[in-house]
OpenMM code with the backbone's topology and positions (N, CA, C; nanometers):
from openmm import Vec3, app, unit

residues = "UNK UNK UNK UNK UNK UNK UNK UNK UNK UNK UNK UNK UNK UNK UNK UNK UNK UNK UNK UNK UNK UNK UNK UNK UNK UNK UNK UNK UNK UNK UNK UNK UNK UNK UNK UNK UNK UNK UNK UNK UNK UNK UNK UNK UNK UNK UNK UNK UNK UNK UNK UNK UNK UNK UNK UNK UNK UNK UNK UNK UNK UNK UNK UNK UNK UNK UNK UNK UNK UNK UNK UNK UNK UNK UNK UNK UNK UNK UNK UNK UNK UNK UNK UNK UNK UNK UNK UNK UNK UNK UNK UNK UNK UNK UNK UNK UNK UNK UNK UNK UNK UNK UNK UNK UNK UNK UNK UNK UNK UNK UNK UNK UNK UNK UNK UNK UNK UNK UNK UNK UNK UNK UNK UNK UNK UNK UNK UNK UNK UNK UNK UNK UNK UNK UNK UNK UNK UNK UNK UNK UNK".split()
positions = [
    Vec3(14.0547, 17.0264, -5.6635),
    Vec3(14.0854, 17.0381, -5.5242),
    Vec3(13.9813, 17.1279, -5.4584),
    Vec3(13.9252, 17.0911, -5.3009),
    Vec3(13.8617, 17.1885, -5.2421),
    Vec3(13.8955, 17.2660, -5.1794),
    Vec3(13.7921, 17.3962, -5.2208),
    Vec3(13.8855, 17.5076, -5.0729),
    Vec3(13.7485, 17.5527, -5.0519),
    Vec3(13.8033, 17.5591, -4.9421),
    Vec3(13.6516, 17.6546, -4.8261),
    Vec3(13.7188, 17.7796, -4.7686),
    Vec3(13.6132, 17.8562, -4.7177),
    Vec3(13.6608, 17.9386, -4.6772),
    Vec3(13.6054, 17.9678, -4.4916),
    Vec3(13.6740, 17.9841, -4.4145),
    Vec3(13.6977, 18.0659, -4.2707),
    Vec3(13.6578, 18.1609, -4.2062),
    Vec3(13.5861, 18.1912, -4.1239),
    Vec3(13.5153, 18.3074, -4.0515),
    Vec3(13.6056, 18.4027, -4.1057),
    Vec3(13.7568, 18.4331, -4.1459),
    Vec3(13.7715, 18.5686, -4.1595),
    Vec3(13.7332, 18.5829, -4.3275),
    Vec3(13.7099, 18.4787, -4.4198),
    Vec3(13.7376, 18.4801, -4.5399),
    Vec3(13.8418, 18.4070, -4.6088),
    Vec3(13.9830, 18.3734, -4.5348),
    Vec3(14.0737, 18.3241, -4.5449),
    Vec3(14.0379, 18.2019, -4.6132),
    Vec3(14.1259, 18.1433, -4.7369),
    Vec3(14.0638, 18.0523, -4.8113),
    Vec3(14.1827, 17.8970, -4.7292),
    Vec3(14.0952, 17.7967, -4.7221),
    Vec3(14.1627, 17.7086, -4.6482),
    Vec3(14.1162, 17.5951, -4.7503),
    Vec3(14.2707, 17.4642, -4.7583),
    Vec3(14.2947, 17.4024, -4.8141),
    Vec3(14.2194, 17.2761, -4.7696),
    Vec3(14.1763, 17.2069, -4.8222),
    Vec3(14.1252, 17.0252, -4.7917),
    Vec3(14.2109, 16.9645, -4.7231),
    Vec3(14.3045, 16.9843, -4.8429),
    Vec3(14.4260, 16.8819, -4.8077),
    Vec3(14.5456, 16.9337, -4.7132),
    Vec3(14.5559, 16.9258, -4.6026),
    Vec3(14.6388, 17.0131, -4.5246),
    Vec3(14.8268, 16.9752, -4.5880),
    Vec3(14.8009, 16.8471, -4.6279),
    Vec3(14.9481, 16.7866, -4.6800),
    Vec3(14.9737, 16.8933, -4.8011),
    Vec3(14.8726, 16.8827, -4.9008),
    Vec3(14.9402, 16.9763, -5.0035),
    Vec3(14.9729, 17.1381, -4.9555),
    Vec3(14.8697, 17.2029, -4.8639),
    Vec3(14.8926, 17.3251, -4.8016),
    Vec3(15.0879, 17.3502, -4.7637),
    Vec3(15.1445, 17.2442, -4.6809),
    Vec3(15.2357, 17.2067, -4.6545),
    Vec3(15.3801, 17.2253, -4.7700),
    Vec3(15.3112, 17.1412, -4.8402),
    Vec3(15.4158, 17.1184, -4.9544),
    Vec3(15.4361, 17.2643, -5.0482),
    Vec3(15.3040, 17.3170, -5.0630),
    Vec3(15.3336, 17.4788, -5.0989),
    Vec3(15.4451, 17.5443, -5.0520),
    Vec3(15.3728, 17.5367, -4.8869),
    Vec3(15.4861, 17.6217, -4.8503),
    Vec3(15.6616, 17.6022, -4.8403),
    Vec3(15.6581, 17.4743, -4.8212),
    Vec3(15.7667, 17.4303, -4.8027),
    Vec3(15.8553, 17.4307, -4.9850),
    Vec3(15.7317, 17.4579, -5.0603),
    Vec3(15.8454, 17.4552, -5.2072),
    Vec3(15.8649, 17.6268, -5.2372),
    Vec3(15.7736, 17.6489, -5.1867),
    Vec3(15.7481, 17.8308, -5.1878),
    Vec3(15.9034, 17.8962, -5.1044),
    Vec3(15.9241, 17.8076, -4.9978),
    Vec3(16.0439, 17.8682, -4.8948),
    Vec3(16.1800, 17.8101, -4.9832),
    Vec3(16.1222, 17.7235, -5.0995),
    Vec3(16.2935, 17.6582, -5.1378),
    Vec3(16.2906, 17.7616, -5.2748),
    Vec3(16.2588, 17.8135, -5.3383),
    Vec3(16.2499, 17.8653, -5.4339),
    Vec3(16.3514, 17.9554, -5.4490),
    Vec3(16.4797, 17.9619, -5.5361),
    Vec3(16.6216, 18.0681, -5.5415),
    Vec3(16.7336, 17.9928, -5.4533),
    Vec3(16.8424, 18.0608, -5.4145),
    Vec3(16.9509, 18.0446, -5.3722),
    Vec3(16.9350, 18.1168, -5.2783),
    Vec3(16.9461, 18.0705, -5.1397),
    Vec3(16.9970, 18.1490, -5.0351),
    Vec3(17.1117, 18.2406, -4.9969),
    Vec3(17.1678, 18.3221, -4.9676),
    Vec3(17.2557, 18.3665, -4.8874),
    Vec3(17.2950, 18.3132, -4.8064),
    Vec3(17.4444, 18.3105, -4.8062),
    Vec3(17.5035, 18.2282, -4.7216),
    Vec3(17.5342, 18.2822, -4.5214),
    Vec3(17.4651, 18.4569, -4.5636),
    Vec3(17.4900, 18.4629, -4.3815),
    Vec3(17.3097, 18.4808, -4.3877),
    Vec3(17.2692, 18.4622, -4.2760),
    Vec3(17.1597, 18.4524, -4.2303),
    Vec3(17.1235, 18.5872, -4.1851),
    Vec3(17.0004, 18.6350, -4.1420),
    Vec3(16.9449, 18.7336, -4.0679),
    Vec3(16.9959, 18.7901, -3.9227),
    Vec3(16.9890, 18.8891, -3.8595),
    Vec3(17.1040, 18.9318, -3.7415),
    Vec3(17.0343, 18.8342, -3.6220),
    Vec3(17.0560, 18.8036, -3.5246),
    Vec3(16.9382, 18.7718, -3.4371),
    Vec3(16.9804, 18.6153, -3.4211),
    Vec3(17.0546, 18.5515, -3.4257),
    Vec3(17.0930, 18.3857, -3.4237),
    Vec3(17.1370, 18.3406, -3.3137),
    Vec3(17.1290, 18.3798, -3.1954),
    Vec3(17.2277, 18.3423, -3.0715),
    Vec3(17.1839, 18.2902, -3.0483),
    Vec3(17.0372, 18.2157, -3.0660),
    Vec3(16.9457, 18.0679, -3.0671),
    Vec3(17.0791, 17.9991, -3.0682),
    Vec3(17.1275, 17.9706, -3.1794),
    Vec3(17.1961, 17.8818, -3.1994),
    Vec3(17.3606, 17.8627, -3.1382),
    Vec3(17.3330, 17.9893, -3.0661),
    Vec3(17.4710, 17.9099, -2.9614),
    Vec3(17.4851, 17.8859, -2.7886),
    Vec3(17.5184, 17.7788, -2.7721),
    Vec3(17.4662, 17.6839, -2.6194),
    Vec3(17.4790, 17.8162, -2.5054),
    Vec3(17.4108, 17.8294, -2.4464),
    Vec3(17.3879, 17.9514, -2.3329),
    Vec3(17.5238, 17.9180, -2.2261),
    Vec3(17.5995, 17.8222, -2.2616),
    Vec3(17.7541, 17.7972, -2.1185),
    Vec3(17.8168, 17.8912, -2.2229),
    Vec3(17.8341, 17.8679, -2.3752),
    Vec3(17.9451, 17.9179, -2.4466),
    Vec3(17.8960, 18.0825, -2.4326),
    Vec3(17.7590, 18.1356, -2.4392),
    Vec3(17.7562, 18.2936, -2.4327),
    Vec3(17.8288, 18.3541, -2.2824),
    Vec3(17.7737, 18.2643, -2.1727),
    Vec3(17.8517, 18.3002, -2.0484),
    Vec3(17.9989, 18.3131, -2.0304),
    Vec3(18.0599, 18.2113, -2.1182),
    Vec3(18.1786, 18.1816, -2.1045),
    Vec3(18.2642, 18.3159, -2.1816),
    Vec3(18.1809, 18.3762, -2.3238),
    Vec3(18.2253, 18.4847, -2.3943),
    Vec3(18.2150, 18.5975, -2.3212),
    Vec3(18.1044, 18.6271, -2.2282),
    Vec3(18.0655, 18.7482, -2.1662),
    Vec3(18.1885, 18.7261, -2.0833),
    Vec3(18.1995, 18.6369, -1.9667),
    Vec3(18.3086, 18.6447, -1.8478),
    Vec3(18.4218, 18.6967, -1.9110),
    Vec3(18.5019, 18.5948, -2.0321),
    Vec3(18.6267, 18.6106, -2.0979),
    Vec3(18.6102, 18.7564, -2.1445),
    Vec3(18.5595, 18.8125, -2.2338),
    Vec3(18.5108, 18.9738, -2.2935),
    Vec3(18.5197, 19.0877, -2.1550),
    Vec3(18.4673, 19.0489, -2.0560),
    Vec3(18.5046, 19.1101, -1.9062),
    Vec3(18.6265, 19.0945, -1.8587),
    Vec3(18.7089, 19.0078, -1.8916),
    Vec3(18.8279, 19.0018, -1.8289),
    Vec3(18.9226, 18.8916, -1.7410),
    Vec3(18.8207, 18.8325, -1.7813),
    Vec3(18.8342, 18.6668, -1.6790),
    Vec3(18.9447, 18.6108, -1.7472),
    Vec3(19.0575, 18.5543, -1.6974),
    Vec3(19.1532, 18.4734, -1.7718),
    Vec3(19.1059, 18.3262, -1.7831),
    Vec3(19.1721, 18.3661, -1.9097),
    Vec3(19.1169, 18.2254, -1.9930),
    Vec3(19.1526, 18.1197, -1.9222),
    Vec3(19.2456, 18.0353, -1.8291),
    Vec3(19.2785, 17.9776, -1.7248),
    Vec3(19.1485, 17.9355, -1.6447),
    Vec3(19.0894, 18.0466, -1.5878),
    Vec3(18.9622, 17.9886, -1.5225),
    Vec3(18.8639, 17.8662, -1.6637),
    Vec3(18.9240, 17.8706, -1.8093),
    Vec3(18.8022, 17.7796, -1.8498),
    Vec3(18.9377, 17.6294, -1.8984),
    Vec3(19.0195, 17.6274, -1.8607),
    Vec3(19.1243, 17.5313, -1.8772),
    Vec3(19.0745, 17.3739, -1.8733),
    Vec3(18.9856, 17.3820, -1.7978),
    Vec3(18.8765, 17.2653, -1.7677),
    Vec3(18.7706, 17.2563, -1.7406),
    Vec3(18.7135, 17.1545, -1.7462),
    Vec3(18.5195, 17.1890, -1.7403),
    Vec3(18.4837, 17.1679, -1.8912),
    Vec3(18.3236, 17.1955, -1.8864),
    Vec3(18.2775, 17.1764, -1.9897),
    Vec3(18.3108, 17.2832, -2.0853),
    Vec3(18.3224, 17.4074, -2.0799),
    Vec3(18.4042, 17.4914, -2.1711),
    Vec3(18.5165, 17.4912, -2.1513),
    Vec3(18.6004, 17.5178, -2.2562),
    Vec3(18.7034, 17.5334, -2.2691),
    Vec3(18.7582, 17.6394, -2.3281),
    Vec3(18.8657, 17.7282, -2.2656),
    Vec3(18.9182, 17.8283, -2.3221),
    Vec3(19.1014, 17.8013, -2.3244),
    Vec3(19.1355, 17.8196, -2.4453),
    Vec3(19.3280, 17.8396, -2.4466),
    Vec3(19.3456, 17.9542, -2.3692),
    Vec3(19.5292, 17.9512, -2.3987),
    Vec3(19.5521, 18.0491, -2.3189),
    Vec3(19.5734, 18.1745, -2.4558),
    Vec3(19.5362, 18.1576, -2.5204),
    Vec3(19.4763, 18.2942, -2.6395),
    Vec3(19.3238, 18.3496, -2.5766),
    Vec3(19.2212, 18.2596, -2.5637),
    Vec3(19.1638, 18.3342, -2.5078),
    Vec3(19.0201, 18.2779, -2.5920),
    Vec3(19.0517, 18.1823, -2.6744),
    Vec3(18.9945, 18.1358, -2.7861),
    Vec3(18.8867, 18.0293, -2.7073),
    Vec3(18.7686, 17.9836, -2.7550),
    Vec3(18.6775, 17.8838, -2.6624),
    Vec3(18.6645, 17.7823, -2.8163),
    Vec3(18.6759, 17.6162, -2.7778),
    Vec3(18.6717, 17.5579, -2.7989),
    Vec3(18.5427, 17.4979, -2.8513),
    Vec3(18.5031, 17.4775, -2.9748),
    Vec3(18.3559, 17.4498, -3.0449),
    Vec3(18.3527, 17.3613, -3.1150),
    Vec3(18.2293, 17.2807, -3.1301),
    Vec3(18.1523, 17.1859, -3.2193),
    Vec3(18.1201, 17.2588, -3.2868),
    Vec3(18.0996, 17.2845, -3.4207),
    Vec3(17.9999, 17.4202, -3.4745),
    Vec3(17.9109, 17.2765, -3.5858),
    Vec3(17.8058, 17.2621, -3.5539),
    Vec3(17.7075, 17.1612, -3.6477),
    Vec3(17.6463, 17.2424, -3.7122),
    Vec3(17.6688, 17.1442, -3.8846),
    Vec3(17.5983, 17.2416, -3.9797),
    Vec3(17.5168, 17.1119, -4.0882),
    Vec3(17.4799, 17.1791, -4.1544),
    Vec3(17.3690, 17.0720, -4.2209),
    Vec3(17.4566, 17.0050, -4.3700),
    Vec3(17.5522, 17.0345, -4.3598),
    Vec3(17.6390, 16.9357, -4.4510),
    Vec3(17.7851, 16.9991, -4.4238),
    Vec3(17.8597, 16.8994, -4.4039),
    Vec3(18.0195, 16.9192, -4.3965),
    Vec3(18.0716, 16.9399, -4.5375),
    Vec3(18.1262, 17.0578, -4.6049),
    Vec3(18.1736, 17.0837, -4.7722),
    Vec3(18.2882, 17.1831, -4.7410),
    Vec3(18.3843, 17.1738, -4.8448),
    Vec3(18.5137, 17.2650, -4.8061),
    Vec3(18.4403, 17.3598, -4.8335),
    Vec3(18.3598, 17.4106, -4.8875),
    Vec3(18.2561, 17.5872, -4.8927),
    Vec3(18.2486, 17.6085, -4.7533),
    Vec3(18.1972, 17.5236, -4.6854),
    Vec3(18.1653, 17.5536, -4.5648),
    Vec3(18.2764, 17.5542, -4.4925),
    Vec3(18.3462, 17.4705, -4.4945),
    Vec3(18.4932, 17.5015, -4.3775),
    Vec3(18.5191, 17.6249, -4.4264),
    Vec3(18.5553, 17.6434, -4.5268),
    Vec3(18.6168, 17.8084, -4.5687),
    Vec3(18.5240, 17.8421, -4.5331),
    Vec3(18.4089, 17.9103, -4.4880),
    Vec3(18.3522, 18.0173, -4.4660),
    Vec3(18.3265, 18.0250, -4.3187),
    Vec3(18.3322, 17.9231, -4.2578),
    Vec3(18.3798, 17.8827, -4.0909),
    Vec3(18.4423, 17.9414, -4.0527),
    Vec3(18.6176, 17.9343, -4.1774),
    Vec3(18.7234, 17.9898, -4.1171),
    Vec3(18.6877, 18.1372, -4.1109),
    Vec3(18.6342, 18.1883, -4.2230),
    Vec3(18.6390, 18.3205, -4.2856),
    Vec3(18.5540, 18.4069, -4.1424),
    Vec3(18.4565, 18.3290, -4.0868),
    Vec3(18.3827, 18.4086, -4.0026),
    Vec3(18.4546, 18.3922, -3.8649),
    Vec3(18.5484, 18.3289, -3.8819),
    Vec3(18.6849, 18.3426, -3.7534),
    Vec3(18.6923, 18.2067, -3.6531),
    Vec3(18.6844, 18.0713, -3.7495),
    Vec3(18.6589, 17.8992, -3.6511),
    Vec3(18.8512, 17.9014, -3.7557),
    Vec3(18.9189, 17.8943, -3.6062),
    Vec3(19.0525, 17.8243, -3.6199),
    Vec3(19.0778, 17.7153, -3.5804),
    Vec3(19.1816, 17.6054, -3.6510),
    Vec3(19.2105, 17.4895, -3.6552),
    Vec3(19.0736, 17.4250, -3.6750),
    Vec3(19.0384, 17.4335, -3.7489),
    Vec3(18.8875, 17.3757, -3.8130),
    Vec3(18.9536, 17.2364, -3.8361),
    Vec3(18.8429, 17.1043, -3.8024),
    Vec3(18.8788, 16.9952, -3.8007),
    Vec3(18.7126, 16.9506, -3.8363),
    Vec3(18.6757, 16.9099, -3.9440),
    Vec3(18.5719, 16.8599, -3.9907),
    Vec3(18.5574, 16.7303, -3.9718),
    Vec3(18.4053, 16.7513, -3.9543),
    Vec3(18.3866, 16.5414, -3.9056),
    Vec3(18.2540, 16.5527, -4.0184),
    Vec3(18.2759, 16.4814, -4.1489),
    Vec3(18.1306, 16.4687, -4.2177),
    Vec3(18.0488, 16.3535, -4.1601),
    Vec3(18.1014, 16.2394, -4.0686),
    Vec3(18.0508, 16.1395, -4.0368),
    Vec3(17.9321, 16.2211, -3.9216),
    Vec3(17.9824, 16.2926, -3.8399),
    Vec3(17.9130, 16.3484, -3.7597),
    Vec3(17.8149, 16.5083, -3.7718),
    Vec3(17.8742, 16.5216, -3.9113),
    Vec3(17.7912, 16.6443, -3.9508),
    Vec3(17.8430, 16.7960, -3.8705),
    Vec3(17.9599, 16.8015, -3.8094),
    Vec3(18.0416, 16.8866, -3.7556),
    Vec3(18.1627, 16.9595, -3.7593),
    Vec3(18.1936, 17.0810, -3.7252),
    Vec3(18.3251, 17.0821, -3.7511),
    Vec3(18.3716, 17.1604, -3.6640),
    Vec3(18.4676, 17.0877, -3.5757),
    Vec3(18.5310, 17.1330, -3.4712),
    Vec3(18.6281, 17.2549, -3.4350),
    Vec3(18.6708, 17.3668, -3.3995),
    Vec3(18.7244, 17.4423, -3.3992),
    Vec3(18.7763, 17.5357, -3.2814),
    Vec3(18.8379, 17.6117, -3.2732),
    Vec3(18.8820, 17.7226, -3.1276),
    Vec3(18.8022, 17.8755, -3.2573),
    Vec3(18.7451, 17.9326, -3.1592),
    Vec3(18.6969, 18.0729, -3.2146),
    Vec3(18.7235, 18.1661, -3.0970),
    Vec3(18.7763, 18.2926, -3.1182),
    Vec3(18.7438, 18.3818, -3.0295),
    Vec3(18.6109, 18.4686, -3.0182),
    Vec3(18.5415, 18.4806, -2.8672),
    Vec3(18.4581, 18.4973, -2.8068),
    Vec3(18.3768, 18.5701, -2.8839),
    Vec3(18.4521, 18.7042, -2.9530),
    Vec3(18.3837, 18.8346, -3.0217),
    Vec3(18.3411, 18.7840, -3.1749),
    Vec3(18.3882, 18.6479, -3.1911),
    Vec3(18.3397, 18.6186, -3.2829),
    Vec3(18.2194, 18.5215, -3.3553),
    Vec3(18.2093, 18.4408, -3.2043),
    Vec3(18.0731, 18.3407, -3.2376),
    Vec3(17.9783, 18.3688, -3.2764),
    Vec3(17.9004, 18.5440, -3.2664),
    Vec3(17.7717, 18.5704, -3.3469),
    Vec3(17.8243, 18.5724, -3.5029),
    Vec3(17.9212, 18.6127, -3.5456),
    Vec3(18.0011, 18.5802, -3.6931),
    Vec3(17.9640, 18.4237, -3.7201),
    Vec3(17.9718, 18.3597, -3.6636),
    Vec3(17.9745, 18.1619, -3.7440),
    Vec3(17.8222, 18.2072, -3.7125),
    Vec3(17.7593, 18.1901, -3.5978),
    Vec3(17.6150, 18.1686, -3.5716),
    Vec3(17.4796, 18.2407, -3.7253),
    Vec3(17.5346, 18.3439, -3.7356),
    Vec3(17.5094, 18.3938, -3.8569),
    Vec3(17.5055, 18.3485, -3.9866),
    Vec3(17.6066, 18.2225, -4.0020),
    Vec3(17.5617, 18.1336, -4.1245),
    Vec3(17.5115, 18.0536, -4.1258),
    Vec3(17.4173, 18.0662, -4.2380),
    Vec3(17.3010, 18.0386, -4.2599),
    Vec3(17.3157, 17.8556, -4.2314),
    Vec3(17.3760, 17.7904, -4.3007),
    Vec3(17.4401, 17.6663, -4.2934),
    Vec3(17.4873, 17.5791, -4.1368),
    Vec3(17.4699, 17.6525, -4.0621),
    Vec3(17.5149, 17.6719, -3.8977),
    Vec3(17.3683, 17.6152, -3.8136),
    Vec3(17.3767, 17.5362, -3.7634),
    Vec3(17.2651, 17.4528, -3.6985),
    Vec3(17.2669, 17.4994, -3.5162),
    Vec3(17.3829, 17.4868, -3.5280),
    Vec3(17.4056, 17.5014, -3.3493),
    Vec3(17.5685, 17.4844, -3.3259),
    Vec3(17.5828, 17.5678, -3.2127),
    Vec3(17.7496, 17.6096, -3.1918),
    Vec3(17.7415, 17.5788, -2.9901),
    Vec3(17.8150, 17.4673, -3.0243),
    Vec3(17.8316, 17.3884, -2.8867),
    Vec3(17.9749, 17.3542, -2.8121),
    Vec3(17.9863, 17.3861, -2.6791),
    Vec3(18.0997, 17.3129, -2.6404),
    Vec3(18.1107, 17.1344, -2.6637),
    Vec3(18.2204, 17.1096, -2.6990),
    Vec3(18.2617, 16.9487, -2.7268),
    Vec3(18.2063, 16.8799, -2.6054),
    Vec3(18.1475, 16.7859, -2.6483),
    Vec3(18.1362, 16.6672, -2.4800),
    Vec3(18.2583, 16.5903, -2.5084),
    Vec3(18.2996, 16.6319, -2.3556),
    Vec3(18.4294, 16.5468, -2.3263),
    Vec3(18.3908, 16.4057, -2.2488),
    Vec3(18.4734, 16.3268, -2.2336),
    Vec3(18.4460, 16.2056, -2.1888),
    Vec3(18.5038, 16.2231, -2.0546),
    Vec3(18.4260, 16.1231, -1.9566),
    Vec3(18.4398, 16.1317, -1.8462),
    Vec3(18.4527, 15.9640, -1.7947),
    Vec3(18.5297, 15.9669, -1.6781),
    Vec3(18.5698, 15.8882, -1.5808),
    Vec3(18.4666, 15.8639, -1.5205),
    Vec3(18.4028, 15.7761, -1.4938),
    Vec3(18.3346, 15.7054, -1.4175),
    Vec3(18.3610, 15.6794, -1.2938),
] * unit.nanometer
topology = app.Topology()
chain = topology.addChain("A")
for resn in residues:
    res = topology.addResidue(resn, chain)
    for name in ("N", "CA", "C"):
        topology.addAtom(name, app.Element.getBySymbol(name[0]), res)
């Protein structure tokens, strides 16, 4: 294989595909941890953080009764939580990080749930956790 090297010295690969595959076998190498690094609110839809901040302030849950979020009258907001494989490991640890009435869809790669507000950086945090979304509801035309 060739390698050259780069104005800084940096040794650079021919083949940019195998460069690739390094890394990508280099990043699979061991068992992960199942919560992720602090810092994940990437992964939850910017209506559901608004909707936690208002509710966490004091807003009754009533104001989210309808609309695209949804809040009970617990106080709880209504979630898709998509993860990269539907497995009872994962529902249990859904629940564990605080997703009630968990309702798994493996067809859709999701699993549906009510969480309270203080708790969505808890799910967002596992590692297994793709994105944490309000449900699309269907609409009338």
């Amino acid at each position: 294989m060739k390698h050259t090297r780069n104005r800084t010295g940096a040794v650079r690969c021919a083949h940019p595909l195998t460069t690739l595959l390094a890394i990508l076998l280099c990043g699979c190498v061991g068992s992960a941890p199942a919560i992720a690094p602090a810092g994940r609110a990437d992964r939850i839809a910017p209506a559901l953080v608004v909707a936690a901040q208002r509710l966490a302030a004091g807003a009754p849950p009533s104001d989210y009764a309808r609309g695209p979020v949804r809040a009970d009258a617990h106080g709880r907001l209504q979630v898709y939580v998509a993860v990269d494989a539907v497995t009872a490991q994962q529902v249990q640890a859904l629940r564990e990080a605080g997703l009630e009435d968990a309702e798994p869809s493996a067809a859709l790669g999701l699993v549906q749930g009510w969480v309270a507000p203080d708790r969505l950086q808890d799910l967002a945090a596992l590692r297994f956790v793709t994105r944490i979304a309000p449900p699309r509801y269907a609409r009338v035309r």
